[in-house]
Short mmCIF file of the C-alpha atoms (twelve columns), coordinates in Angstrom:
data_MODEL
# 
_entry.id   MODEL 
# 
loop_
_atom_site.group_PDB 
_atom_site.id 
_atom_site.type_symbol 
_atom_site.label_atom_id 
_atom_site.label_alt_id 
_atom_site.label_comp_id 
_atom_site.label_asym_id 
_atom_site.label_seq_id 
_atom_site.Cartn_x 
_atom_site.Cartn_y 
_atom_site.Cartn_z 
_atom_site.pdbx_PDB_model_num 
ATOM 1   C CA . UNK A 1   -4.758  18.091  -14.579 1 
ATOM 2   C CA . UNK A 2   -2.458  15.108  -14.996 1 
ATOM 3   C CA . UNK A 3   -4.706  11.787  -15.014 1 
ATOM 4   C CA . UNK A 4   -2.532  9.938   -12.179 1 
ATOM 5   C CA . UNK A 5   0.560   9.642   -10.433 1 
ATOM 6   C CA . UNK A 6   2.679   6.553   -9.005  1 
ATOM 7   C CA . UNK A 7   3.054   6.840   -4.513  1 
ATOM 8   C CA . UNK A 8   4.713   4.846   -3.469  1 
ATOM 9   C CA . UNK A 9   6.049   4.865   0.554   1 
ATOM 10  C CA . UNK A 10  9.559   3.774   1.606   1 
ATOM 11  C CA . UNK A 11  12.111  3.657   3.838   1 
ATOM 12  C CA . UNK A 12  16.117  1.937   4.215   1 
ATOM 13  C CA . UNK A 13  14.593  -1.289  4.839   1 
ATOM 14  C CA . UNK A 14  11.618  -1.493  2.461   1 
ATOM 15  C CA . UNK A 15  13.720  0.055   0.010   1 
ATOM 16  C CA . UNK A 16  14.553  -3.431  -1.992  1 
ATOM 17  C CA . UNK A 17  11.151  -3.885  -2.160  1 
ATOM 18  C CA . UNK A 18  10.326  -0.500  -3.832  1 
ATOM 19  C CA . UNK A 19  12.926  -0.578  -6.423  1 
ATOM 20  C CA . UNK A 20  11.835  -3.793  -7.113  1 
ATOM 21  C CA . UNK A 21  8.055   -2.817  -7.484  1 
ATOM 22  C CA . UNK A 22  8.831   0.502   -9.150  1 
ATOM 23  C CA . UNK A 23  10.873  -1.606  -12.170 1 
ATOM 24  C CA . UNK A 24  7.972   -4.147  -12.539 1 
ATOM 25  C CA . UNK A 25  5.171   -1.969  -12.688 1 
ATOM 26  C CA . UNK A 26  7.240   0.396   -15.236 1 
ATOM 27  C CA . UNK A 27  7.866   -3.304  -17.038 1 
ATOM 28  C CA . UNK A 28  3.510   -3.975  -17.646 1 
ATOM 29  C CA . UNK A 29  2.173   -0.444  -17.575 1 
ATOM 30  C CA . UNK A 30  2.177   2.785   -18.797 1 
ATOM 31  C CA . UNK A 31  4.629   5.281   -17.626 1 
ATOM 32  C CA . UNK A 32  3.508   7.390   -14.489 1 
ATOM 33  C CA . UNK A 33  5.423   10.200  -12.903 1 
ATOM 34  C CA . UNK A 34  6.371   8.618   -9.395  1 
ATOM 35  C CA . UNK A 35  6.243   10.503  -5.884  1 
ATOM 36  C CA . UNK A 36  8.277   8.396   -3.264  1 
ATOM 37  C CA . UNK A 37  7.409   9.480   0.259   1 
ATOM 38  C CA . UNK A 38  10.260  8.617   3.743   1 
ATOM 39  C CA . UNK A 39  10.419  9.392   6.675   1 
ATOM 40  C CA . UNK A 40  14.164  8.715   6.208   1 
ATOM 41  C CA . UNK A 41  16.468  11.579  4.168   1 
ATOM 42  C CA . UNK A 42  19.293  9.188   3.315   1 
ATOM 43  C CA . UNK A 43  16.700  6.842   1.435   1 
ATOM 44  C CA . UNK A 44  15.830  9.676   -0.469  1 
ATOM 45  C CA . UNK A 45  18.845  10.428  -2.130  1 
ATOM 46  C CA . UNK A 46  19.716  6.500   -3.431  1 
ATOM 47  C CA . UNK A 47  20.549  7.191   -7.085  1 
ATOM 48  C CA . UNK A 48  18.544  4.201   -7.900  1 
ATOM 49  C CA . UNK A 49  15.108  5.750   -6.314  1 
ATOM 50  C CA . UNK A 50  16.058  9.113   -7.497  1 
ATOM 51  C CA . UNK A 51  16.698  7.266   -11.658 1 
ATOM 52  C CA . UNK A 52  13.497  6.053   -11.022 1 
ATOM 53  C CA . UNK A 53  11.161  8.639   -9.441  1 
ATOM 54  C CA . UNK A 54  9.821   11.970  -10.574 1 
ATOM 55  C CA . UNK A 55  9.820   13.409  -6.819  1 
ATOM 56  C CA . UNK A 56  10.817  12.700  -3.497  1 
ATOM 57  C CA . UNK A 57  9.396   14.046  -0.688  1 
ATOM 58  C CA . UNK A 58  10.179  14.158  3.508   1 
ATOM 59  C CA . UNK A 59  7.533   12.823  5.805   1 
ATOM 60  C CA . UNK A 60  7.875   14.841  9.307   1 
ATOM 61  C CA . UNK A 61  7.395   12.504  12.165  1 
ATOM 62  C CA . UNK A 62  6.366   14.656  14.238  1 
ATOM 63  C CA . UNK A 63  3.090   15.261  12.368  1 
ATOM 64  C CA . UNK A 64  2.225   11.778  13.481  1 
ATOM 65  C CA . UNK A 65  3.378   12.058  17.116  1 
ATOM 66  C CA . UNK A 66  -0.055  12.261  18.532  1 
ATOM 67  C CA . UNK A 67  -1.182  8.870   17.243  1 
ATOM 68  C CA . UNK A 68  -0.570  6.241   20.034  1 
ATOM 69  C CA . UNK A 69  1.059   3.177   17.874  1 
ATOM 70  C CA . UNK A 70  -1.083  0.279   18.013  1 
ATOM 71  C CA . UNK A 71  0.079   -2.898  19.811  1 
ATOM 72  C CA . UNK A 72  1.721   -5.981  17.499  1 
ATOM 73  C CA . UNK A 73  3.654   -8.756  18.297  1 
ATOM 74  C CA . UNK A 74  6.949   -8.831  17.133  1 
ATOM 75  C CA . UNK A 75  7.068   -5.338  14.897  1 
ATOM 76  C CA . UNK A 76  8.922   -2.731  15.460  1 
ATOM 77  C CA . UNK A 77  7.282   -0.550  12.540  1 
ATOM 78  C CA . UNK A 78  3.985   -0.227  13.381  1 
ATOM 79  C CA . UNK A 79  4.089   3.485   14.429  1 
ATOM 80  C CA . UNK A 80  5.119   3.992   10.486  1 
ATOM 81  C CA . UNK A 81  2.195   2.579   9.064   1 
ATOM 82  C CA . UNK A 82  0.456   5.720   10.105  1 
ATOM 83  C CA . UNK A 83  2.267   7.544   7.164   1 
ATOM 84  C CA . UNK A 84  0.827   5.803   4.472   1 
ATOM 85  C CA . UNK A 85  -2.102  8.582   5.318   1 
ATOM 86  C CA . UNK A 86  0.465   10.865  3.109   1 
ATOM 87  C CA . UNK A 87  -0.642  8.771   0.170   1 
ATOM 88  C CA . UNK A 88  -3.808  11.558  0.355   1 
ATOM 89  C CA . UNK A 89  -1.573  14.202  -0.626  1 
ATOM 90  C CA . UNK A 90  -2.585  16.237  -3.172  1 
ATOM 91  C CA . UNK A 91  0.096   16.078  -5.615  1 
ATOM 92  C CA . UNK A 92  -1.303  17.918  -8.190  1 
ATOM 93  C CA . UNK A 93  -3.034  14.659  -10.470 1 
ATOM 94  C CA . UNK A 94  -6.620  13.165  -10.605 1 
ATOM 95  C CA . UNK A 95  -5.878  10.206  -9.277  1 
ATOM 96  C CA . UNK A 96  -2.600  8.833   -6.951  1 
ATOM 97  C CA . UNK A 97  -2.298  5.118   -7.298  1 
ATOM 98  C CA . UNK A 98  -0.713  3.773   -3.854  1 
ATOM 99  C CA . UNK A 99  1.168   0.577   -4.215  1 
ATOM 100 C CA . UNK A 100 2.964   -0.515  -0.643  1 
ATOM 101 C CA . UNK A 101 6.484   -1.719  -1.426  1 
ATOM 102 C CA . UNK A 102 6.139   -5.601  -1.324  1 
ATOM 103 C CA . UNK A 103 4.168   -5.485  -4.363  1 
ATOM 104 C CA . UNK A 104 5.426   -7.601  -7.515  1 
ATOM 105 C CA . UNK A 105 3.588   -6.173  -10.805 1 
ATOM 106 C CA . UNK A 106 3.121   -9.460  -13.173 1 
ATOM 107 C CA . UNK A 107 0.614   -7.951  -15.409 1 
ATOM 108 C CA . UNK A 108 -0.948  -4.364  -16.258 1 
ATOM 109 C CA . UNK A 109 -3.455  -2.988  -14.055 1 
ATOM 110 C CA . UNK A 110 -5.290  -0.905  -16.213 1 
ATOM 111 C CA . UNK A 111 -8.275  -0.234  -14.040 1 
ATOM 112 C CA . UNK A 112 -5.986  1.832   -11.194 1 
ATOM 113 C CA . UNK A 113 -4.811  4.326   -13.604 1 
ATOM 114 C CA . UNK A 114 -7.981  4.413   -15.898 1 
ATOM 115 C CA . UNK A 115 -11.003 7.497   -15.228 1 
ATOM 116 C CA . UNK A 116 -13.024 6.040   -12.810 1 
ATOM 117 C CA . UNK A 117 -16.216 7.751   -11.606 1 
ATOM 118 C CA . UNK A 118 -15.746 6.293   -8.025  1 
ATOM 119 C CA . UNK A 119 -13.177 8.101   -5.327  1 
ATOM 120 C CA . UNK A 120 -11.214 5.375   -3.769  1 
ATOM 121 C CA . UNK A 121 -10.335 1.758   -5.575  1 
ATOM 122 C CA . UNK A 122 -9.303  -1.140  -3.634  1 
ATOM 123 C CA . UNK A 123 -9.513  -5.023  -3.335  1 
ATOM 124 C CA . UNK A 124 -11.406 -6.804  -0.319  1 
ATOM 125 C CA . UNK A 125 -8.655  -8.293  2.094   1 
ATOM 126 C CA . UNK A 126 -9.189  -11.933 1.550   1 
ATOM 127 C CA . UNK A 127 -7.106  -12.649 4.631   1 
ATOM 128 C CA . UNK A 128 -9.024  -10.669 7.144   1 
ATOM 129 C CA . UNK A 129 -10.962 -12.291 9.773   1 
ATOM 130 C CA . UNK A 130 -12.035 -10.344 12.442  1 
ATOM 131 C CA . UNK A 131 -11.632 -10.743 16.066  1 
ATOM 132 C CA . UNK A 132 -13.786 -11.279 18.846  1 
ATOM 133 C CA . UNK A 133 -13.357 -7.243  19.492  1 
ATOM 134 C CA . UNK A 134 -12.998 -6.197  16.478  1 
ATOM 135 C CA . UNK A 135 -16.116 -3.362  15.988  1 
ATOM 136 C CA . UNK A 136 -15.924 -2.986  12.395  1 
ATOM 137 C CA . UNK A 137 -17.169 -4.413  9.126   1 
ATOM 138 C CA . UNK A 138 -17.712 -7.629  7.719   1 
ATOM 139 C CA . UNK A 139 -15.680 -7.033  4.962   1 
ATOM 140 C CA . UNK A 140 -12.401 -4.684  4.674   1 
ATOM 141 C CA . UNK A 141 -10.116 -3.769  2.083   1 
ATOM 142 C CA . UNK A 142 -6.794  -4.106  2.121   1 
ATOM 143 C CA . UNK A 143 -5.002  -0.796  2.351   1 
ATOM 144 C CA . UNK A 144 -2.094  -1.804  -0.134  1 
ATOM 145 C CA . UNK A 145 -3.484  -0.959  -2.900  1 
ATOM 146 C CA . UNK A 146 -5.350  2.038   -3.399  1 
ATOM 147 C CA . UNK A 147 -6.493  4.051   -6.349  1 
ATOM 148 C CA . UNK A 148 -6.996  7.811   -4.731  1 
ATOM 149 C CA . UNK A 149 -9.451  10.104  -6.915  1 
ATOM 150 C CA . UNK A 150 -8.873  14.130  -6.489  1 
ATOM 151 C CA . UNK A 151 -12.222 14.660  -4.546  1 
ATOM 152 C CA . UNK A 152 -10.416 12.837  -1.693  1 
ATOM 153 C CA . UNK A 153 -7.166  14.271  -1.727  1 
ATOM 154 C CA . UNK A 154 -5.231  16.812  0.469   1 
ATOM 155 C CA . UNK A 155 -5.400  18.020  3.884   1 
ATOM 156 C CA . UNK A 156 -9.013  17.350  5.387   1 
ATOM 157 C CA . UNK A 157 -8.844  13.871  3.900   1 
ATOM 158 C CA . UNK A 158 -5.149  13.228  6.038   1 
ATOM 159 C CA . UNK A 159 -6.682  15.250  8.795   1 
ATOM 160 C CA . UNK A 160 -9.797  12.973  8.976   1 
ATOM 161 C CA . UNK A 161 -7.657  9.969   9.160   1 
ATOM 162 C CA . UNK A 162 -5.796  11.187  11.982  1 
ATOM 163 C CA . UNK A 163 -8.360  12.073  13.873  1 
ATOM 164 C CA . UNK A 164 -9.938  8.629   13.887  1 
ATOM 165 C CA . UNK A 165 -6.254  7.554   14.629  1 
ATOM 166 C CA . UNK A 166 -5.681  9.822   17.885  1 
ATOM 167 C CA . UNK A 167 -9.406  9.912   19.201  1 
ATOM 168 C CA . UNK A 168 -11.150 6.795   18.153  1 
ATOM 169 C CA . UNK A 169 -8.592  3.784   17.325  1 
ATOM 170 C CA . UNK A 170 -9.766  0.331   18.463  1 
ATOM 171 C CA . UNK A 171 -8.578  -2.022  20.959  1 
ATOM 172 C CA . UNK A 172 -5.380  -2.784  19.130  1 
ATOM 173 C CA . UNK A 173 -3.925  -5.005  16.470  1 
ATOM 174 C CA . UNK A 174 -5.710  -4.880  12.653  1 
ATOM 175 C CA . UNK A 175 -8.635  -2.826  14.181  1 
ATOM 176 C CA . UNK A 176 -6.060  0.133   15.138  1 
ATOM 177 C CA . UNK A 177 -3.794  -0.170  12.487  1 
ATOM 178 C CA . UNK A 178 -3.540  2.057   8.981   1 
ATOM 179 C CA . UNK A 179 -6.020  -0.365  7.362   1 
ATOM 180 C CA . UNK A 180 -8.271  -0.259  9.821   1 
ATOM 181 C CA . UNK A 181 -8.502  3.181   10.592  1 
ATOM 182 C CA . UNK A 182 -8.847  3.559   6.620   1 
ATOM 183 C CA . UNK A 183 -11.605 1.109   6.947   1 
ATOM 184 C CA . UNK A 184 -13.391 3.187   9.536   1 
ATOM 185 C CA . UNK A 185 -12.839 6.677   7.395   1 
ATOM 186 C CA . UNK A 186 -14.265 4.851   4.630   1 
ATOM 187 C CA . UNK A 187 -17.650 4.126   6.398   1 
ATOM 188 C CA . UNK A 188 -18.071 6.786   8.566   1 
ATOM 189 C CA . UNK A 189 -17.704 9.167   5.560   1 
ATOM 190 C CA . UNK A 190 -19.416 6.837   3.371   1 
ATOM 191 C CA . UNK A 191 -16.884 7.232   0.624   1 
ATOM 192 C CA . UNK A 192 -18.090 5.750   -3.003  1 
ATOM 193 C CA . UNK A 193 -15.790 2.706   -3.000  1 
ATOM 194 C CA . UNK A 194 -15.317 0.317   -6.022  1 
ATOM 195 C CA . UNK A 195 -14.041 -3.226  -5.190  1 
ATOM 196 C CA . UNK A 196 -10.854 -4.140  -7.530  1 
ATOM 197 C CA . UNK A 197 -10.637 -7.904  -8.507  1 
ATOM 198 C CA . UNK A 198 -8.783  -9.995  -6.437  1 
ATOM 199 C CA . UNK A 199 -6.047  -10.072 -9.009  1 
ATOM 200 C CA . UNK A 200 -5.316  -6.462  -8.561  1 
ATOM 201 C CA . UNK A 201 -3.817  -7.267  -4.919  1 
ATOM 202 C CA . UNK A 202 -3.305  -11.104 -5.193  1 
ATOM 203 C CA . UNK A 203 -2.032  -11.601 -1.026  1 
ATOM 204 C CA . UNK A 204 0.806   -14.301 -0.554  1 
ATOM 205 C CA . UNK A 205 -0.120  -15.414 2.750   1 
ATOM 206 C CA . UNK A 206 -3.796  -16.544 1.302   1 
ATOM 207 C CA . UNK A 207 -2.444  -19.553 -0.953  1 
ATOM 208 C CA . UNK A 208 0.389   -22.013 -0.929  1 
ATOM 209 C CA . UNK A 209 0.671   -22.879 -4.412  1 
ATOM 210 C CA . UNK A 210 1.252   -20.419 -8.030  1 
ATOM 211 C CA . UNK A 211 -2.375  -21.747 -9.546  1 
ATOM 212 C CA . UNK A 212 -3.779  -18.062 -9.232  1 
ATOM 213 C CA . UNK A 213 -0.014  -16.486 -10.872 1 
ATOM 214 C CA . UNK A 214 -1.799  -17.078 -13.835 1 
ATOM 215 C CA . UNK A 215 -4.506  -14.275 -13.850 1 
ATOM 216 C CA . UNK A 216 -2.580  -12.180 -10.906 1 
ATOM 217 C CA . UNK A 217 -2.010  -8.522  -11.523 1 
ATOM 218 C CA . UNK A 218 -0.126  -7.617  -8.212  1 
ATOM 219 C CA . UNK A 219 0.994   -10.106 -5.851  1 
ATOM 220 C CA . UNK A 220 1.619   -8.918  -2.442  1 
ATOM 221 C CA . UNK A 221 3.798   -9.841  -0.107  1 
ATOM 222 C CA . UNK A 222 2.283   -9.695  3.315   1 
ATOM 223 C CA . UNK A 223 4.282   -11.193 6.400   1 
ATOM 224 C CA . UNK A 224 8.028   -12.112 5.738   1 
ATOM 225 C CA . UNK A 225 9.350   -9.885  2.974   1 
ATOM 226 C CA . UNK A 226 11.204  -11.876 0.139   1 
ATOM 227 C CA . UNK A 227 14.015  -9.387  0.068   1 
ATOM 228 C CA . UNK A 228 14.887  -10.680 3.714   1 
ATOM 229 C CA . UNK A 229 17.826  -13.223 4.454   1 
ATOM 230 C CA . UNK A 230 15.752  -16.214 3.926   1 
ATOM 231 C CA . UNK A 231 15.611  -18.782 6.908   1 
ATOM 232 C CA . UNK A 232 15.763  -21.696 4.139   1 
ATOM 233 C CA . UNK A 233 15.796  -22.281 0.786   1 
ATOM 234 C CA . UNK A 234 13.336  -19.612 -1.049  1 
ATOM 235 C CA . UNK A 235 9.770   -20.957 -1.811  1 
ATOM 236 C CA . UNK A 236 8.325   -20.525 -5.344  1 
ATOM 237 C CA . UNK A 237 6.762   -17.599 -4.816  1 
ATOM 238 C CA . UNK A 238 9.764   -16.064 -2.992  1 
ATOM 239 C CA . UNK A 239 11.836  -17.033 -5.728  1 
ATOM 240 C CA . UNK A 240 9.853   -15.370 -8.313  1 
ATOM 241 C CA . UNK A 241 10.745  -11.968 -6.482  1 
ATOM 242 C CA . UNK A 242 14.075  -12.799 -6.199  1 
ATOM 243 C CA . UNK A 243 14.537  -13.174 -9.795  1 
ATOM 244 C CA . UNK A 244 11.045  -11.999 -10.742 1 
ATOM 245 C CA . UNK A 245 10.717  -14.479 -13.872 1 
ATOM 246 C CA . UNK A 246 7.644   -16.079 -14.796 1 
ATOM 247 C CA . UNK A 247 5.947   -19.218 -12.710 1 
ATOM 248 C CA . UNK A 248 4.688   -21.394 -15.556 1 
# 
């Protein structure tokens, strides 16, 4: 069996964001065969994705039509979060490294694609505070970057996450999102989880300055995507996207 496959999830508007990932990580790390995953057909056919994928596969929204979208201010795509469960797949490798698509590769990340004798990877999420409601854990991990062993791929893994999705969500907001439904699975199945280091998903909205650029594997862009119109003059760190050249 193949030691480990790129997924990587897309659509027309995240699509900037995944070409840009796709060429970074390609730039620090080995080469991986790469599985992009849409809901959308006409994303699937950009000659850029298809130059730099090794498949491309159709997400059917109507497997996902029983899950009741969770409320969030201001987001329209919150229904679609749901299909990052796909990243379970089982493509046919021992491991599928998820990366979400505003994701900037600065370094290799040798531990995501290395043999690993626990099933799922991930970093803590260093922004997460829970709410008053919130029924979960003291500490989550974030769900954009995930390193996906065999023994937790394919149907009854996607199948569990739905379940918790449909029957058992939370009030709203973080605790019925992807993440947190992830988070849940992860507990109630008590899946053998090894904490990345915080460099290996390095979140923008945590830190105003480029001190921890230094050490930082894979800086994500949670909230306002760098690829958008900007509303002013690009930050440093929005910059570094843009042009993704090195913050000394």
């Amino acid at each position: 069996m193949p030691p480990a496959c790129l997924v990587v999830l897309t659509d027309s508007l995240y699509l900037p964001g995944t070409l840009r990932l796709l060429q970074s990580w390609s730039k620090h790390n080995p080469p991986l065969p790469v599985i992009a995953l849409s809901k959308d057909p006409a994303t699937l056919v950009n000659a850029r994705l298809i130059s730099l994928s090794h498949k491309r596969l159709l997400i059917d929204s109507a497997d996902y039509a029983s899950i009741r979208p969770y409320k969030k201010s201001r987001s329209k795509r919150h229904a679609e979060t749901f299909y990052k469960f796909e990243a379970f797949r089982d493509f046919g490798y021992e491991r599928n490294i998820y990366l979400d698509s505003d994701i900037l590769c600065r370094r290799p990340a040798p531990l995501l694609h290395e043999a690993s004798p626990y099933s799922l990877l991930a970093a803590l999420d260093t922004g997460f505070q829970p709410t008053r409601g919130y029924k979960g854990h003291p500490q989550e991990i974030n769900s954009g970057v995930l390193s996906i062993h065999k023994s937790i791929q394919g149907q009854k893994a996607i199948g569990q996450l739905k379940e918790i999705a449909t029957q058992n969500p939370g009030r709203s907001g973080y605790n019925a999102g992807d993440q947190g439904i992830l988070n849940k699975w992860i507990h109630q199945r008590d899946i053998d989880l090894e904490l990345l280091p915080r460099d290996y998903n390095l979140i923008k909205k945590d830190y105003a300055d480029t001190t921890e650029l230094k050490t930082c594997r894979l800086l994500h862009y949670c909230a306002r995507k760098p690829w958008f119109e900007p509303k002013q003059e690009p930050e440093a760190l929005e910059q570094l996207w843009l042009d993704n050249s090195e913050i000394e």
